[in-house]
PyMOL Python script that loads the backbone (N, CA, C, O; Angstrom):
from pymol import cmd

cmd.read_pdbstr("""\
ATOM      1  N   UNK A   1       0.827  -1.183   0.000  1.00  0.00           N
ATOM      2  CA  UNK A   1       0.000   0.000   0.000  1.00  0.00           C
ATOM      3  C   UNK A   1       0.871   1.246   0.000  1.00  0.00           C
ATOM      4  O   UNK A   1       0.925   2.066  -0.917  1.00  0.00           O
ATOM      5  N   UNK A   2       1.539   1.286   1.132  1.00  0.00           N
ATOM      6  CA  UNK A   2       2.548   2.781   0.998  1.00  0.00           C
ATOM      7  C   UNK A   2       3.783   2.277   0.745  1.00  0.00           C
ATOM      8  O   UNK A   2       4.482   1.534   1.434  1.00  0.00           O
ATOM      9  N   UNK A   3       4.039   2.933  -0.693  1.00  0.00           N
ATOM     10  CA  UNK A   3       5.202   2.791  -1.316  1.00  0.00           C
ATOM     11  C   UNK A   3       6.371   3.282  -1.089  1.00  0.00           C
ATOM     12  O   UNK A   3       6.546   4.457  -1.412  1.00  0.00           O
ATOM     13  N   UNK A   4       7.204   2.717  -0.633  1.00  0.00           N
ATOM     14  CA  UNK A   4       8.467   3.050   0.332  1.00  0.00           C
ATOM     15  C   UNK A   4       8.058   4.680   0.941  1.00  0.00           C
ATOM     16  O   UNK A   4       8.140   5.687   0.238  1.00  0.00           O
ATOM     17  N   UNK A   5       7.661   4.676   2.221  1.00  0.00           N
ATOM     18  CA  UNK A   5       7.128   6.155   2.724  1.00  0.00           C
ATOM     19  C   UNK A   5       8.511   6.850   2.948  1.00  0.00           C
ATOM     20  O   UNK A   5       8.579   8.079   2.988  1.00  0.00           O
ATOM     21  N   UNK A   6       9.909   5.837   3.132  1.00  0.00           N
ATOM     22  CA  UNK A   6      11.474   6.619   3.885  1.00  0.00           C
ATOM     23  C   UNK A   6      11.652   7.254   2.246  1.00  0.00           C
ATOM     24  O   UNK A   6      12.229   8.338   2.334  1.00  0.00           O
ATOM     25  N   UNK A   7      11.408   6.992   1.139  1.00  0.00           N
ATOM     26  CA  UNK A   7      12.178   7.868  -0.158  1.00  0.00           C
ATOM     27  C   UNK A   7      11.185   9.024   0.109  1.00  0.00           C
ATOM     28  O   UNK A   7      11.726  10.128   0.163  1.00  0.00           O
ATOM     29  N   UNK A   8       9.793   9.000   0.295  1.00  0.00           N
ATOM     30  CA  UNK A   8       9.165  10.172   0.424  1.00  0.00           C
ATOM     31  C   UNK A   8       9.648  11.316   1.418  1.00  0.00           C
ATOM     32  O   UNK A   8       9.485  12.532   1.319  1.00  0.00           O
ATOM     33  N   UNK A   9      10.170  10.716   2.221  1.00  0.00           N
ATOM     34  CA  UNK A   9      10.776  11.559   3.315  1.00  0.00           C
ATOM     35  C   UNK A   9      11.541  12.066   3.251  1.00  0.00           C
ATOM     36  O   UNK A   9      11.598  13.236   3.630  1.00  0.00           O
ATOM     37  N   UNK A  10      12.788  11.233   2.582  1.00  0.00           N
ATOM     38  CA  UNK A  10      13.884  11.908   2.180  1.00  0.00           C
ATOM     39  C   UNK A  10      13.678  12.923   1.137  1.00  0.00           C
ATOM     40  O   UNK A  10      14.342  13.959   1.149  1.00  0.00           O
ATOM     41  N   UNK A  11      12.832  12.695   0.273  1.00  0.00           N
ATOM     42  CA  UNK A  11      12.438  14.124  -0.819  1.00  0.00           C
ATOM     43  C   UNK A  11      12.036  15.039   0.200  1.00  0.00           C
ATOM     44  O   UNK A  11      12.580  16.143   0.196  1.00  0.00           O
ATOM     45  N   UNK A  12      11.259  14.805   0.992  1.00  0.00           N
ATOM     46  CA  UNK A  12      10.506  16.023   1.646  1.00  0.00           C
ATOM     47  C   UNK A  12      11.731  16.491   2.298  1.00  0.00           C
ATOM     48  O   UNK A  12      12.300  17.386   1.673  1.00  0.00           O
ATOM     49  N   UNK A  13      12.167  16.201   3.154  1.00  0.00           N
ATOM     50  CA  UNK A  13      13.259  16.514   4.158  1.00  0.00           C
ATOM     51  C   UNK A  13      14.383  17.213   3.259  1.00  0.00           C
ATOM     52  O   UNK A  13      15.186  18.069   3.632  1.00  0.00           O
ATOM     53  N   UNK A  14      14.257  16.671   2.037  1.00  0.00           N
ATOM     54  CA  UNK A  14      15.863  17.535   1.256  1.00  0.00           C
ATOM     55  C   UNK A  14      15.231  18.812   0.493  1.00  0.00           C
ATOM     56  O   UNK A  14      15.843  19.838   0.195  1.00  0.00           O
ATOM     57  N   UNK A  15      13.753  18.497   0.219  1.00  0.00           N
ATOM     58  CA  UNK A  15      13.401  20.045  -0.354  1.00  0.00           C
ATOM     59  C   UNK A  15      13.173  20.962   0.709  1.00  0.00           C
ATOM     60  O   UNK A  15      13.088  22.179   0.546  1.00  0.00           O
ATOM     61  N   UNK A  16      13.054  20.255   2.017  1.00  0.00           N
ATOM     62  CA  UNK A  16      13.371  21.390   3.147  1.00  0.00           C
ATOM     63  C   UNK A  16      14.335  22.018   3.512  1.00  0.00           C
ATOM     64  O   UNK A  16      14.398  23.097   4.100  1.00  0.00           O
ATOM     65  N   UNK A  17      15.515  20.986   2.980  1.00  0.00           N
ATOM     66  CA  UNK A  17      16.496  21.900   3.296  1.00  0.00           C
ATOM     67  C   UNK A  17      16.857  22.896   2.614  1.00  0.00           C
ATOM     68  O   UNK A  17      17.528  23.872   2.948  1.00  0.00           O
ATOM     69  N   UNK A  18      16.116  22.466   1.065  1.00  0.00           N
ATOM     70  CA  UNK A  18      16.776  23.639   0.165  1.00  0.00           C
ATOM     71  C   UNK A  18      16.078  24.369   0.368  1.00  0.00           C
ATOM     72  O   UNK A  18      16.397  25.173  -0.508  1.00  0.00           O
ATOM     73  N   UNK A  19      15.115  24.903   0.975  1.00  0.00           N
ATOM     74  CA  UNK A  19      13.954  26.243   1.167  1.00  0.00           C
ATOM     75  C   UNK A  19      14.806  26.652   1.670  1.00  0.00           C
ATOM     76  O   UNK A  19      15.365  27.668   1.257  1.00  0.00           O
ATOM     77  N   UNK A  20      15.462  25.540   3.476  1.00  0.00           N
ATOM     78  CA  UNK A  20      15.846  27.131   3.848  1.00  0.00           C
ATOM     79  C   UNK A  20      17.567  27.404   3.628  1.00  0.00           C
ATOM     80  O   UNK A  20      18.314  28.245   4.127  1.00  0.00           O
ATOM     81  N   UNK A  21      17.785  26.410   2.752  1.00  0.00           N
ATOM     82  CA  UNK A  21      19.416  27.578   2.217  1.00  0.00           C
ATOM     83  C   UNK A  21      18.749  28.216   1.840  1.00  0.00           C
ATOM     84  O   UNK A  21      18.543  28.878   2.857  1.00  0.00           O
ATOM     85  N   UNK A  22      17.731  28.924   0.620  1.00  0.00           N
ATOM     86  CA  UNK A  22      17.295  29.951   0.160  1.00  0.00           C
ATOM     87  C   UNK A  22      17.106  31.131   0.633  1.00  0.00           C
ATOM     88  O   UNK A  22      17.375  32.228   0.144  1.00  0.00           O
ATOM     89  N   UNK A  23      16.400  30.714   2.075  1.00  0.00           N
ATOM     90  CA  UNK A  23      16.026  31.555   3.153  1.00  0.00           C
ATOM     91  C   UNK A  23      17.131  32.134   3.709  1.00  0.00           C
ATOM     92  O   UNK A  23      17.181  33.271   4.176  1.00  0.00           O
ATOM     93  N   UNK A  24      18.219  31.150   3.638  1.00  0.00           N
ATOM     94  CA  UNK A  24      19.620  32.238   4.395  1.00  0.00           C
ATOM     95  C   UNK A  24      20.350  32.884   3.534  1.00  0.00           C
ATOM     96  O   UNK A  24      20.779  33.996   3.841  1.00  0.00           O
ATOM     97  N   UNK A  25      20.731  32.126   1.870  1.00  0.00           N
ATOM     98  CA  UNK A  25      20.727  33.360   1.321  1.00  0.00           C
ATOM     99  C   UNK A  25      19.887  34.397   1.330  1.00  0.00           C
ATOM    100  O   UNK A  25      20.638  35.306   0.975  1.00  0.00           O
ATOM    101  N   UNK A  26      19.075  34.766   1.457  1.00  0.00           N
ATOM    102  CA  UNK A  26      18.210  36.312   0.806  1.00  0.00           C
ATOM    103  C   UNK A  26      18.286  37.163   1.933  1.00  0.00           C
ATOM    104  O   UNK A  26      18.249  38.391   1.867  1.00  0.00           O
ATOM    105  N   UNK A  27      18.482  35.946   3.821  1.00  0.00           N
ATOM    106  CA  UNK A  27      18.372  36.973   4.965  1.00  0.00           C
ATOM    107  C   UNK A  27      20.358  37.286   4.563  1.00  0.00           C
ATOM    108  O   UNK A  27      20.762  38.233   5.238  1.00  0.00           O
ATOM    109  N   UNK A  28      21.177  36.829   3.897  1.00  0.00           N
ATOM    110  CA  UNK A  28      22.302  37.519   4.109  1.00  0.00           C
ATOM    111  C   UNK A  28      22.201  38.813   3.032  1.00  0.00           C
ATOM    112  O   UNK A  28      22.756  39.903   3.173  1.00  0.00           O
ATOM    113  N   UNK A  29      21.413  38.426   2.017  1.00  0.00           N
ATOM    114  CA  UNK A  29      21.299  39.518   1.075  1.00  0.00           C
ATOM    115  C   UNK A  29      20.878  41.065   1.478  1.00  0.00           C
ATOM    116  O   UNK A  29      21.360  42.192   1.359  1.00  0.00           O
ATOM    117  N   UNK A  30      19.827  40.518   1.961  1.00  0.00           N
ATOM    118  CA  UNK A  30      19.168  41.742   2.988  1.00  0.00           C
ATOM    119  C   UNK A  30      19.767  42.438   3.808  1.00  0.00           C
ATOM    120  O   UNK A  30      19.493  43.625   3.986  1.00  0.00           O
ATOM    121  N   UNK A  31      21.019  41.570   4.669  1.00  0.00           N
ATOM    122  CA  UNK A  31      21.732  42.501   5.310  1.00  0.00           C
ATOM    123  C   UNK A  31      22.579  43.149   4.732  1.00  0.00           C
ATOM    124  O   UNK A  31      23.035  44.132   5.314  1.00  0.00           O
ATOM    125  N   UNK A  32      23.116  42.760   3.237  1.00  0.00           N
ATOM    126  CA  UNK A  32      23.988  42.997   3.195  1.00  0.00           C
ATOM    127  C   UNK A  32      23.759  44.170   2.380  1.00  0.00           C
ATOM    128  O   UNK A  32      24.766  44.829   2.119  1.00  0.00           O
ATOM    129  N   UNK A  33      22.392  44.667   1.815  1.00  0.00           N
ATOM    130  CA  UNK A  33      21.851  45.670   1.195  1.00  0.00           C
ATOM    131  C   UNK A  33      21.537  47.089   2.089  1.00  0.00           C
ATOM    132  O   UNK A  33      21.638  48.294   1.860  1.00  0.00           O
ATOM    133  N   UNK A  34      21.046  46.154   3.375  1.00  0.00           N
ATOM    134  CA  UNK A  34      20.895  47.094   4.768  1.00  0.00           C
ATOM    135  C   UNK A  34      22.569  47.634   5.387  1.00  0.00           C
ATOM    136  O   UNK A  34      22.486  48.786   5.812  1.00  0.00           O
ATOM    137  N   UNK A  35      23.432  47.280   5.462  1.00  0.00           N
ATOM    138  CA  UNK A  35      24.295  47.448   5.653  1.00  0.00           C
ATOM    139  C   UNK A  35      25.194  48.504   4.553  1.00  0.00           C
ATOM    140  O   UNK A  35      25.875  49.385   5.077  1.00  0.00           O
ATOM    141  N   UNK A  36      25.179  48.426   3.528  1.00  0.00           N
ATOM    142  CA  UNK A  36      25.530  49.118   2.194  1.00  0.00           C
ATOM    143  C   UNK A  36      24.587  50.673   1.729  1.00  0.00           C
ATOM    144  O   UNK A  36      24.936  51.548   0.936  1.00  0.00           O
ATOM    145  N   UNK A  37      23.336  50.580   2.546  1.00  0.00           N
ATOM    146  CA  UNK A  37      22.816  51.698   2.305  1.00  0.00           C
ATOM    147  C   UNK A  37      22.837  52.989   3.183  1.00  0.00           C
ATOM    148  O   UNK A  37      23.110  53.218   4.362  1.00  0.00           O
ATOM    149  N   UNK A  38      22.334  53.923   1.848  1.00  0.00           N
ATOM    150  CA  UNK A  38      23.020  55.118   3.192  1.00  0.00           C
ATOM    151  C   UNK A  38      22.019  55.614   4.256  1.00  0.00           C
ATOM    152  O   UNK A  38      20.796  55.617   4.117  1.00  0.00           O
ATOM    153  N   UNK A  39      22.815  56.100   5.510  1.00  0.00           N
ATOM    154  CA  UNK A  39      21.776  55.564   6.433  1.00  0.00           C
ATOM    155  C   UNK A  39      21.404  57.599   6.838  1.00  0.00           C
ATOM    156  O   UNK A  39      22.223  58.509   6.967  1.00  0.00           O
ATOM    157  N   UNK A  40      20.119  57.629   6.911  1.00  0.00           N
ATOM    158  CA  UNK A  40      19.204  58.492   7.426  1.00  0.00           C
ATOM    159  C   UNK A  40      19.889  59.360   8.429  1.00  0.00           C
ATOM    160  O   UNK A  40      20.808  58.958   9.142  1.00  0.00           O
ATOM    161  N   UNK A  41      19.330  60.741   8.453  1.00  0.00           N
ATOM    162  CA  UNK A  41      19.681  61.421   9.462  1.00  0.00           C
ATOM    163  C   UNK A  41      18.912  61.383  10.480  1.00  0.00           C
ATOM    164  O   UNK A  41      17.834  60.831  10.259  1.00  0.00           O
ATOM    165  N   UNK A  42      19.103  61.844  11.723  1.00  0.00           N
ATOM    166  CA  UNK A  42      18.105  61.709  13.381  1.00  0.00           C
ATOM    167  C   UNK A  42      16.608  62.451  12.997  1.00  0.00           C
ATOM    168  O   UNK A  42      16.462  63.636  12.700  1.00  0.00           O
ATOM    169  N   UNK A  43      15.920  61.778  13.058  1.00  0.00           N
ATOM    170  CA  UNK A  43      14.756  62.073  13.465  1.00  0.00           C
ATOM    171  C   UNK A  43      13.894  62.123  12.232  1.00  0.00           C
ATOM    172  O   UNK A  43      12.768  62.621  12.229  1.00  0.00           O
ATOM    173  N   UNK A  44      14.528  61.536  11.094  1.00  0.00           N
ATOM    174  CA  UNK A  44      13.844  62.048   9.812  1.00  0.00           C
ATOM    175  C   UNK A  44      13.110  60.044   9.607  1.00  0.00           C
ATOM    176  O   UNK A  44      13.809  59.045   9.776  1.00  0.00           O
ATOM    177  N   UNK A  45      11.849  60.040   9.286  1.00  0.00           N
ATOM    178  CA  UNK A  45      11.007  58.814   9.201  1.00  0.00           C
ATOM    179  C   UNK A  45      11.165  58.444   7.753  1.00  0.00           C
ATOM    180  O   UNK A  45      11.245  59.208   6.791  1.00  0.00           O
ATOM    181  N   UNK A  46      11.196  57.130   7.774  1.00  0.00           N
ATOM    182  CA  UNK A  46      11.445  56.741   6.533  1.00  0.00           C
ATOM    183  C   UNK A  46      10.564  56.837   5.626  1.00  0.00           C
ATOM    184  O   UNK A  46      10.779  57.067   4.436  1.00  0.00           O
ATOM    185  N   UNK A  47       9.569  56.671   6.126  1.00  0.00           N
ATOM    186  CA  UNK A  47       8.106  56.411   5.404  1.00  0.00           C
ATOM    187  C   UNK A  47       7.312  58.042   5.052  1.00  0.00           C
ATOM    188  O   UNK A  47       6.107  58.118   4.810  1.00  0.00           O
ATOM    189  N   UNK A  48       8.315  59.361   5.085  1.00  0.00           N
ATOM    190  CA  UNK A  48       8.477  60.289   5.008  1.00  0.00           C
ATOM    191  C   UNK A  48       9.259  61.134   4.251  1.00  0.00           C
ATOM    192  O   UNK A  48       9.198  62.336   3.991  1.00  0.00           O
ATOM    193  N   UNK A  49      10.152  60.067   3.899  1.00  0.00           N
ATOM    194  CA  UNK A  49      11.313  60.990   3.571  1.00  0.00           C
ATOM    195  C   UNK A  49      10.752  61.089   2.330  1.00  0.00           C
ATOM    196  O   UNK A  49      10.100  60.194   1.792  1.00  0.00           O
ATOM    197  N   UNK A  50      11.134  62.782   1.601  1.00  0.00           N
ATOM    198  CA  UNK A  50      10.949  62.469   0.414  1.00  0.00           C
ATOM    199  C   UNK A  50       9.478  63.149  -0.429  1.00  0.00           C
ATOM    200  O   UNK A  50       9.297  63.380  -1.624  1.00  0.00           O
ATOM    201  N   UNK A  51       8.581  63.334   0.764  1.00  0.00           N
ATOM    202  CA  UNK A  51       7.118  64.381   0.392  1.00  0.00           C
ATOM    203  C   UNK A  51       7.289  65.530   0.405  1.00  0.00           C
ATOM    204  O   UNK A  51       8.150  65.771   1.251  1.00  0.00           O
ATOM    205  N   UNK A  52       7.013  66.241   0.022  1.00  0.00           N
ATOM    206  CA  UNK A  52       7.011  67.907  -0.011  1.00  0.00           C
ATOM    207  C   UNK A  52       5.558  68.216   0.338  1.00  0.00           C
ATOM    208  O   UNK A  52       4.516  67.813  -0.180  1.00  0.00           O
ATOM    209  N   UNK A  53       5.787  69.073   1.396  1.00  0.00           N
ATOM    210  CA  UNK A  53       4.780  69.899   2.074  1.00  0.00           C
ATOM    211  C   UNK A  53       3.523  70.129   1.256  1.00  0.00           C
ATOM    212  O   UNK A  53       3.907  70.040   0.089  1.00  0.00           O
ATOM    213  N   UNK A  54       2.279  70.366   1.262  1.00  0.00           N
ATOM    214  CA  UNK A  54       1.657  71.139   0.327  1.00  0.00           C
ATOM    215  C   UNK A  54       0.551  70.025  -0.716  1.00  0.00           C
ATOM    216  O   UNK A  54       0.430  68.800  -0.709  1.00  0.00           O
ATOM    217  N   UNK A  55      -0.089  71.046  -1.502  1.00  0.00           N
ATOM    218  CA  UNK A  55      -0.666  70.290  -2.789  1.00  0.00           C
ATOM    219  C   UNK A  55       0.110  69.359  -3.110  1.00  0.00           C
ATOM    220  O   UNK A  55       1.333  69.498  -3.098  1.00  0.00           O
ATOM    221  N   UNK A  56      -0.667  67.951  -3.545  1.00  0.00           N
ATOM    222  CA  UNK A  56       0.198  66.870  -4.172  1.00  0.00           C
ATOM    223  C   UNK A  56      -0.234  67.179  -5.653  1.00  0.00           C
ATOM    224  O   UNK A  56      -1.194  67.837  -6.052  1.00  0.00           O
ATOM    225  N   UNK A  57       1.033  66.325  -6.557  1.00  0.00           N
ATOM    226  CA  UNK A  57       0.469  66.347  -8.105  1.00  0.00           C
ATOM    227  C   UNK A  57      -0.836  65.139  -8.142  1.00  0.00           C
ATOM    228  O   UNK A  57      -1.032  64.057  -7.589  1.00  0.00           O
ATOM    229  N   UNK A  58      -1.573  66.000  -9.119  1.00  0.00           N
ATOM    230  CA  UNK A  58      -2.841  64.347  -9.076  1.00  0.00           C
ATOM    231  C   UNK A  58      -1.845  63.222  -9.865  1.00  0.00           C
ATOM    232  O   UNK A  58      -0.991  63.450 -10.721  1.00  0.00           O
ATOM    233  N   UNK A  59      -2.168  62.205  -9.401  1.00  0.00           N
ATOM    234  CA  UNK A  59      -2.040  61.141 -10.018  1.00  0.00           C
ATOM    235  C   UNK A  59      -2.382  60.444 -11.182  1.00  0.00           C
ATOM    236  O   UNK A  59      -3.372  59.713 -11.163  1.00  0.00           O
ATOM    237  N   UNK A  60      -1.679  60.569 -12.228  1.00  0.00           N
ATOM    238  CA  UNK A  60      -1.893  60.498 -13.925  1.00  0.00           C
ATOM    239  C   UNK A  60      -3.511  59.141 -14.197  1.00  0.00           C
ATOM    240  O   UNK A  60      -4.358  59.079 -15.089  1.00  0.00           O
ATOM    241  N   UNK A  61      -3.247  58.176 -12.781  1.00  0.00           N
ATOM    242  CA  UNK A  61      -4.531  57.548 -13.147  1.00  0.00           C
ATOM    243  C   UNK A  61      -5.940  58.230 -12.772  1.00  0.00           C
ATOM    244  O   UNK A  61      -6.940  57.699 -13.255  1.00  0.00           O
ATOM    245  N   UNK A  62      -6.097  59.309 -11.990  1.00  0.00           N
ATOM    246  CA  UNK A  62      -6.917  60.342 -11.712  1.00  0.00           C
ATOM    247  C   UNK A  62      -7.517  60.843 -12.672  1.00  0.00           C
ATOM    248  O   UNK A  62      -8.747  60.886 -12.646  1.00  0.00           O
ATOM    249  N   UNK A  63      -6.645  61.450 -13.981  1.00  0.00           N
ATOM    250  CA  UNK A  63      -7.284  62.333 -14.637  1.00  0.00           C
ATOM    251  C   UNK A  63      -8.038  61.743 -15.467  1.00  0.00           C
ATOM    252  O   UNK A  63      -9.160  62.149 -15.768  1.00  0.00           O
ATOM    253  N   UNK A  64      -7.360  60.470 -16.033  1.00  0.00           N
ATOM    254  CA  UNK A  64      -8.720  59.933 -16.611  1.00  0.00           C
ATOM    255  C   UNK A  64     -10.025  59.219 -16.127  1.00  0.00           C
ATOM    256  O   UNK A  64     -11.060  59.161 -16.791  1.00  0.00           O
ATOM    257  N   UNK A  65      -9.849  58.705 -14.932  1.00  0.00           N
ATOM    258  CA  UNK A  65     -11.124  58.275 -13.961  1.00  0.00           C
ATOM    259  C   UNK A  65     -12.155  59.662 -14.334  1.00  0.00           C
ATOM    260  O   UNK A  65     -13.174  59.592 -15.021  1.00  0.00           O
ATOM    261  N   UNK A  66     -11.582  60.966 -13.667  1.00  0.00           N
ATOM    262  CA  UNK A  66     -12.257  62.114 -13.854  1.00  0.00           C
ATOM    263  C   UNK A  66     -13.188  62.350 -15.030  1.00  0.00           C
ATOM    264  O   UNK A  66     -14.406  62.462 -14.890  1.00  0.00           O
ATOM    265  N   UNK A  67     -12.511  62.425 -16.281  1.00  0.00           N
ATOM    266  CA  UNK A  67     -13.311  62.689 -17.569  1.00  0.00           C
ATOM    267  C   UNK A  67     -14.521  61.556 -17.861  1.00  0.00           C
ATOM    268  O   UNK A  67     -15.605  61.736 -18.416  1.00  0.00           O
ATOM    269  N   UNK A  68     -14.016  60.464 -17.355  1.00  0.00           N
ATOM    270  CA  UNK A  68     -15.241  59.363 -17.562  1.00  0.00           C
ATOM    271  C   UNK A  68     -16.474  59.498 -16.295  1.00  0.00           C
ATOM    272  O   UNK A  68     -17.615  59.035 -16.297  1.00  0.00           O
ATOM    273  N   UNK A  69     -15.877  60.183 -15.409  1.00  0.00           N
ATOM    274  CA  UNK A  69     -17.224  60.187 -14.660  1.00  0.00           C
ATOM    275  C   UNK A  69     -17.637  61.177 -14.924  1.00  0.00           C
ATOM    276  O   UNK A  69     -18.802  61.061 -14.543  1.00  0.00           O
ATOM    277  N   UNK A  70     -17.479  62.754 -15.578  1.00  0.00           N
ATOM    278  CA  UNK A  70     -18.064  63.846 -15.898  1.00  0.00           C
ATOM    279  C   UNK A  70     -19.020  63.475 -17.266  1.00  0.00           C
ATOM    280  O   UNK A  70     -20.006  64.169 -17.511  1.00  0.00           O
ATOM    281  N   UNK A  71     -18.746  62.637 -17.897  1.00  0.00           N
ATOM    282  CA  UNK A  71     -19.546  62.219 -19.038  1.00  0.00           C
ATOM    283  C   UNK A  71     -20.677  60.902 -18.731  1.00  0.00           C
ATOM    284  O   UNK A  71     -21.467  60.461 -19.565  1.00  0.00           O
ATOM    285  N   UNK A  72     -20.502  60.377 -17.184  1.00  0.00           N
ATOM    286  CA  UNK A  72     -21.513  59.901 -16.646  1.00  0.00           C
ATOM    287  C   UNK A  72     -22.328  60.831 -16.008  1.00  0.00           C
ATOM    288  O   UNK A  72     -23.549  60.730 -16.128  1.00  0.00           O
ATOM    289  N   UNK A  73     -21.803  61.769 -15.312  1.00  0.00           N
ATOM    290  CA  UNK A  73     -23.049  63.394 -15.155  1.00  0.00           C
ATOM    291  C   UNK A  73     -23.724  63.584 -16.075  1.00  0.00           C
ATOM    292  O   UNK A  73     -24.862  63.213 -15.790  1.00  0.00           O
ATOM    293  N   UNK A  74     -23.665  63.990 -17.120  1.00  0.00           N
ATOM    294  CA  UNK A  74     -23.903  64.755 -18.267  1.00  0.00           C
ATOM    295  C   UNK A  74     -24.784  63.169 -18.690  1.00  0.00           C
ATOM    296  O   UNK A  74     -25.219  63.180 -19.842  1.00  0.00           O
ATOM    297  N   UNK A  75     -24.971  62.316 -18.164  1.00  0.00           N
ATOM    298  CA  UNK A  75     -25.961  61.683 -18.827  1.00  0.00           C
ATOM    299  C   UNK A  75     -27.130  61.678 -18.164  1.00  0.00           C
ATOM    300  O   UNK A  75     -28.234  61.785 -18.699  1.00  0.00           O
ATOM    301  N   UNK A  76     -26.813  61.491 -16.414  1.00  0.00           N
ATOM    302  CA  UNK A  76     -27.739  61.980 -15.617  1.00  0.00           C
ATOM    303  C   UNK A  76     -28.779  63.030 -15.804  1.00  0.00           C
ATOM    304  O   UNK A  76     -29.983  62.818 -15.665  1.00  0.00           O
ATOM    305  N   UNK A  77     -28.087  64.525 -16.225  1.00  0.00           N
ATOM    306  CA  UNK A  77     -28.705  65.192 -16.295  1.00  0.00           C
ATOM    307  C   UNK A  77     -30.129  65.282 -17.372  1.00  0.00           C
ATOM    308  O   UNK A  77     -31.197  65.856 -17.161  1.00  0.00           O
ATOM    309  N   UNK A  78     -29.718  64.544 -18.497  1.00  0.00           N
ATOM    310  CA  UNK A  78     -30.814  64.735 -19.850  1.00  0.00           C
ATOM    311  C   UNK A  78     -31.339  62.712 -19.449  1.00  0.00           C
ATOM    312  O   UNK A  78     -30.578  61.781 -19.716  1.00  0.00           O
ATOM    313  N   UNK A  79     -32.410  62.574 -18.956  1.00  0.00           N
ATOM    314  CA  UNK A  79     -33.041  61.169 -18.369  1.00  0.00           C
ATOM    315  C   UNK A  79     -33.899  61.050 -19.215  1.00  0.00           C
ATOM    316  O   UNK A  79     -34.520  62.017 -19.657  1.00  0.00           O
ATOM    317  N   UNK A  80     -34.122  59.600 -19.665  1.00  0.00           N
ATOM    318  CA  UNK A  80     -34.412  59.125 -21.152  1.00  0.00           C
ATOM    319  C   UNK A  80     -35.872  59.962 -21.024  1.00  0.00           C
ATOM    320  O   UNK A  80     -36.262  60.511 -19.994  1.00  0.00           O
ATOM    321  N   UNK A  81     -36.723  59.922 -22.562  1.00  0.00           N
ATOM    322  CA  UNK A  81     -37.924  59.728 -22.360  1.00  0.00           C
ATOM    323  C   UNK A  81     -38.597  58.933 -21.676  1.00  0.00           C
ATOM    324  O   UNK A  81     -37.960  57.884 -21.586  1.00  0.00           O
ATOM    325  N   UNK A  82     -39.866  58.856 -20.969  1.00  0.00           N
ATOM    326  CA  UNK A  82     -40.634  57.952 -20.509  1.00  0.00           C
ATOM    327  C   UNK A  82     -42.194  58.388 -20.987  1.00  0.00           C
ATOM    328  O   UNK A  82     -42.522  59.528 -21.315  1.00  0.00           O
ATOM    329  N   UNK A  83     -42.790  57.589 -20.961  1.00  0.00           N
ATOM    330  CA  UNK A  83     -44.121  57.640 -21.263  1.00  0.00           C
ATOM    331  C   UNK A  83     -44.446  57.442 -19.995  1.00  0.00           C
ATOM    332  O   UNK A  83     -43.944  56.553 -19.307  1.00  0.00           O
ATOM    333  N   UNK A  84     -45.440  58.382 -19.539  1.00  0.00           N
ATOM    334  CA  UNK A  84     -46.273  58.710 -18.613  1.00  0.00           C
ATOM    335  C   UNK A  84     -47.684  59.214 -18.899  1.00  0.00           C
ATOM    336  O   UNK A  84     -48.433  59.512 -17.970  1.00  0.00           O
TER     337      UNK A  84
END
""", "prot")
cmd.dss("prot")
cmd.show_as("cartoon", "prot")
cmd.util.cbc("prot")
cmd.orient("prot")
């Protein structure tokens, strides 16, 4: 019935191991990208850096959303005939 279950194991067990060499390459990669980059001045947030105060530019997928819903107004306004 179960066909040698120890070769199954050994596949499983060796594609585990190769996950996690993978896994330790990419965590050495990571450091080694974190380590190589240039690092921030005091008090400035990362998730910050980089906005300018003020009006943002719209966002190029904005402007056309915009024109297609102004030409869904403009249909609103003139409502089919109906017989009444």
């Amino acid at each position: 019935m179960n066909k040698n279950p120890s070769s199954r194991k050994r596949a499983r067990e060796k594609a585990q191991a190769e996950r996690n060499q993978e896994k330790q390459k990419q965590r050495l990669e990571k450091r080694e990208k974190k380590a190589n980059s240039p690092s921030r001045g005091p008090g400035e947030d990362p998730d910050l850096a980089g906005i300018v105060p003020g009006p943002q530019p719209r966002p190029e997928w904005f402007d056309g959303a915009e024109a297609s819903d102004e030409s869904e107004e403009n249909n609103d306004d003139n409502p089919p005939d109906s017989k009444t």
